[in-house]
LONU-182021 format. One record per residue (C-alpha): residue number from 1; x, y, z. Coordinates in Angstrom, 2 decimals. Layout:
% LONU-182021
<tikol><voza>NUM</voza><u>X</u><v>Y</v><w>Z</w></tikol>
...
This chain:
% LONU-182021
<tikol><voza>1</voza><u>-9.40</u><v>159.10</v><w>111.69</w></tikol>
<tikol><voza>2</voza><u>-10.23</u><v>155.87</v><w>113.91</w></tikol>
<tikol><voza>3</voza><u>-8.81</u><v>157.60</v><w>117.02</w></tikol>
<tikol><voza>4</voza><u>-11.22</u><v>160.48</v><w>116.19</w></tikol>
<tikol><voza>5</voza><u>-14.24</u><v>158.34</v><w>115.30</w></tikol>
<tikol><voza>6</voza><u>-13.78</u><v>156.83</v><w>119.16</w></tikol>
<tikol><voza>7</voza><u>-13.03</u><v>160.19</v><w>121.12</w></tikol>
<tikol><voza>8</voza><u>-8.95</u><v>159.47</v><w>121.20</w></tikol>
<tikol><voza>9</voza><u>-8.20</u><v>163.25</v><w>120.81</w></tikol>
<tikol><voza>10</voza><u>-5.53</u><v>163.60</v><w>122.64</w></tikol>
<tikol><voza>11</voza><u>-4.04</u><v>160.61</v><w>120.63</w></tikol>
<tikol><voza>12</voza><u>-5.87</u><v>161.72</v><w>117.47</w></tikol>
<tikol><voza>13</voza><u>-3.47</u><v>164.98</v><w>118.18</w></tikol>
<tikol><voza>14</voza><u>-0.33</u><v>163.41</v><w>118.99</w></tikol>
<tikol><voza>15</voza><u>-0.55</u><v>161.57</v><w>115.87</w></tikol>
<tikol><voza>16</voza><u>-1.20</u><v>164.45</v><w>113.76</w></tikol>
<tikol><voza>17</voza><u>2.16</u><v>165.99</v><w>115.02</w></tikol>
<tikol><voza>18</voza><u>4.09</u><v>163.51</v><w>113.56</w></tikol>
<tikol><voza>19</voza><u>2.37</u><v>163.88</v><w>110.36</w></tikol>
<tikol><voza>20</voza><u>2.74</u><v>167.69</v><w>110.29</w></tikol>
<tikol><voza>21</voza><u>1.22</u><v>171.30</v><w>111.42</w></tikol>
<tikol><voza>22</voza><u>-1.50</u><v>170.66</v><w>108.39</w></tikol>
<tikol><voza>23</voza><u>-2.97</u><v>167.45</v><w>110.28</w></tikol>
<tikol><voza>24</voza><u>-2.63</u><v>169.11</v><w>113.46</w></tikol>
<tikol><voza>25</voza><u>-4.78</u><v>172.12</v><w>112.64</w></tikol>
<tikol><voza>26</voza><u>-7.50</u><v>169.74</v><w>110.94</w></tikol>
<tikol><voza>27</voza><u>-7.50</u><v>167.75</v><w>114.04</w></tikol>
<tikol><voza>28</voza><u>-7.77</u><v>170.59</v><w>116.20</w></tikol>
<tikol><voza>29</voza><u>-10.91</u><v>172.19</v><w>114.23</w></tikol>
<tikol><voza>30</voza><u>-12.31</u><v>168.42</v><w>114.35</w></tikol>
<tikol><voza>31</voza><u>-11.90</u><v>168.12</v><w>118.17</w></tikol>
<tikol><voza>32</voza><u>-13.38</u><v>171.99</v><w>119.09</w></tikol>
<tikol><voza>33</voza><u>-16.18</u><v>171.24</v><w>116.69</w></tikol>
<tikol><voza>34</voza><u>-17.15</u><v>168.00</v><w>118.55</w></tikol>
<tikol><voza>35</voza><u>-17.07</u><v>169.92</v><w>121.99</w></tikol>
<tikol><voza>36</voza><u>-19.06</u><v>172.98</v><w>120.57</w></tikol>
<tikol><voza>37</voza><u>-21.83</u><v>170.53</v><w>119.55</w></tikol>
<tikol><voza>38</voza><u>-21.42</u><v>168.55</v><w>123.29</w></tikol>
<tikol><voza>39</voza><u>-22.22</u><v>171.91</v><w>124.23</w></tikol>
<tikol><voza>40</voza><u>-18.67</u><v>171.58</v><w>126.52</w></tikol>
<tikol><voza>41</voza><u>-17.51</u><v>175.56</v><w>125.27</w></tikol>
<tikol><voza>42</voza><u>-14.73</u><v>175.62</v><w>128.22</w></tikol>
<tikol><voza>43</voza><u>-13.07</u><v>172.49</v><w>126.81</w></tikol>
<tikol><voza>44</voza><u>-13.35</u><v>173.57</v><w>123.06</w></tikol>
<tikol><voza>45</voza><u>-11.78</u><v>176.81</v><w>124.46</w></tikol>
<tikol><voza>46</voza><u>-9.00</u><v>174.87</v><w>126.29</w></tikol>
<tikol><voza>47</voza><u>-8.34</u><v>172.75</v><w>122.71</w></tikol>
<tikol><voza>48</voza><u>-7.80</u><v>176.13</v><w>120.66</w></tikol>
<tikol><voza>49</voza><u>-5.48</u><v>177.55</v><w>123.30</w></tikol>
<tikol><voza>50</voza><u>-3.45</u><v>174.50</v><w>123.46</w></tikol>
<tikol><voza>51</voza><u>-3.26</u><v>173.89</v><w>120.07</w></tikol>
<tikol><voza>52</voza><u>-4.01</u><v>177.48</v><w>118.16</w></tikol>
<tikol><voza>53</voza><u>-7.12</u><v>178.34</v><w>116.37</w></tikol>
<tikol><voza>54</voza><u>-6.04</u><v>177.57</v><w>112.38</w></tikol>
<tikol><voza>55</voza><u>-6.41</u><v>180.68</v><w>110.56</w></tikol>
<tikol><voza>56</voza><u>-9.31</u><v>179.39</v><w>108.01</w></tikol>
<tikol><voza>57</voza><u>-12.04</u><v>181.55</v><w>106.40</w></tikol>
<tikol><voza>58</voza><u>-13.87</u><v>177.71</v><w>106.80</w></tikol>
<tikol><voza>59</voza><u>-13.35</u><v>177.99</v><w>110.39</w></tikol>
<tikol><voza>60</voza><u>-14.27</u><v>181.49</v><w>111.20</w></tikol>
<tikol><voza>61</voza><u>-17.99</u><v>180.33</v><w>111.80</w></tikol>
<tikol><voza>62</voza><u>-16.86</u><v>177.43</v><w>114.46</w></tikol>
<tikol><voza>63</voza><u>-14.86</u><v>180.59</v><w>116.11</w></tikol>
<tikol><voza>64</voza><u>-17.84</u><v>182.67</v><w>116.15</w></tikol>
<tikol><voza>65</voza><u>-20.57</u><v>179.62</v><w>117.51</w></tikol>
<tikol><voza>66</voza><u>-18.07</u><v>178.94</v><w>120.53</w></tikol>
<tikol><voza>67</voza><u>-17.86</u><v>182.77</v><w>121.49</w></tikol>
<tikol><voza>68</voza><u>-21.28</u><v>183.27</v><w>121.22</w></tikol>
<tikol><voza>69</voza><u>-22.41</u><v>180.06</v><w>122.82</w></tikol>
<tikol><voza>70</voza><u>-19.72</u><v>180.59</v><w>125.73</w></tikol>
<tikol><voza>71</voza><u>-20.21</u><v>184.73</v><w>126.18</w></tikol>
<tikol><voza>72</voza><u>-24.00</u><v>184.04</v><w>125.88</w></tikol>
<tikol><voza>73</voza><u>-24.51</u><v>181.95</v><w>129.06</w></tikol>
<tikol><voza>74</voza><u>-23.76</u><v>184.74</v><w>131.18</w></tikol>
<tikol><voza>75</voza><u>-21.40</u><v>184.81</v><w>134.63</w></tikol>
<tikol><voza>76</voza><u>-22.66</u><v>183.39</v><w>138.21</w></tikol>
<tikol><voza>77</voza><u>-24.65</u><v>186.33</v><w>139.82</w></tikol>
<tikol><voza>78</voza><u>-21.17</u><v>185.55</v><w>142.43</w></tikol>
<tikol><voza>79</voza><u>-18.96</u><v>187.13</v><w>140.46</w></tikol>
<tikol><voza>80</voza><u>-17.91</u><v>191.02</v><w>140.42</w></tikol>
<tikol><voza>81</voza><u>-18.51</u><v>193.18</v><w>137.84</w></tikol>
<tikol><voza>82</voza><u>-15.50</u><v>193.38</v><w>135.45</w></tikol>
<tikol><voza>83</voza><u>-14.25</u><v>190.47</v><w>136.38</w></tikol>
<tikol><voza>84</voza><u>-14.19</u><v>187.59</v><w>133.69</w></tikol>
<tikol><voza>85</voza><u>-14.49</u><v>184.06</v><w>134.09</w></tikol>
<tikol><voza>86</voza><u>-11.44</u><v>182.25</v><w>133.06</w></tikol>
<tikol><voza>87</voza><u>-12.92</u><v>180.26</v><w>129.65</w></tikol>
<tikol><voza>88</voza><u>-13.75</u><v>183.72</v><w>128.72</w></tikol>
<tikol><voza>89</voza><u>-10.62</u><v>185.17</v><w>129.54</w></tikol>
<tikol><voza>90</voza><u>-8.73</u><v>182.21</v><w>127.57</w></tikol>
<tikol><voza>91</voza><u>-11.75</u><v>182.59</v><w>124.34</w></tikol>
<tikol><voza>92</voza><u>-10.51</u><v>186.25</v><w>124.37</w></tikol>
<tikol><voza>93</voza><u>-6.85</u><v>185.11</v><w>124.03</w></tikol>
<tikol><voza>94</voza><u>-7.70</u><v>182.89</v><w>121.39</w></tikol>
<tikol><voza>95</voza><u>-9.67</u><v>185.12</v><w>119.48</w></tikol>
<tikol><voza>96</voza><u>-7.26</u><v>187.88</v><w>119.78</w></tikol>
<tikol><voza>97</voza><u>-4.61</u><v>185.79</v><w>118.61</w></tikol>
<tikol><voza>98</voza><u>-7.08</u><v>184.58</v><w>115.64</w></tikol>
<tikol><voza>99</voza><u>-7.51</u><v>188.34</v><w>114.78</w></tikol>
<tikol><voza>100</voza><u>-3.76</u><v>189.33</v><w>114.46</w></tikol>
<tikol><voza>101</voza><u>-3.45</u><v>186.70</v><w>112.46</w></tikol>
<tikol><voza>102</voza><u>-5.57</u><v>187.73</v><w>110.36</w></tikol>
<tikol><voza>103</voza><u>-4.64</u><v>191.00</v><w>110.32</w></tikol>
């Protein structure tokens, strides 16, 4: 919890592992929670496609923040139509992912 309390994710996560996929996954929804409220949606993307988004009725509200937070900024008027930025393209990985899971 220290390594979490200072920012240490990455170590925060690598000590989870050896404690098991139970730590991992609360470590995980810890660290994408802290980026969704630093407003940084492309890393809290990055976190849940590294590490899986845990399958958690508790969790399904974080999941639904970071799509809408991330979807709702909208794309550079640069880019073509159709064609998805790739946060959004990884959040719609994630999400499908979440979904089958679910399933």
């Amino acid at each position: 919890k220290e390594l979490a309390r200072r920012g240490d994710w990455e170590g925060c996560l690598a000590a989870a592992r050896k404690l098991g996929p139970d730590a991992v996954e609360q470590y995980t929804v810890l660290h994408t929670a802290a980026l969704v409220s630093a407003r940084r949606f492309e890393d809290a993307v990055r976190v849940l496609k590294e590490h899986g988004a845990p399958v958690s009725p508790a969790n399904l509200a974080l999941y639904r923040q970071l799509a809408r937070d991330l979807l709702g900024r909208g794309r550079p008027k640069t880019t073509p139509d159709g064609v998805w930025l790739p946060p959004a393209q990884d959040l719609r990985d994630v999400l499908f992912r979440l979904w089958t899971a679910l399933r």
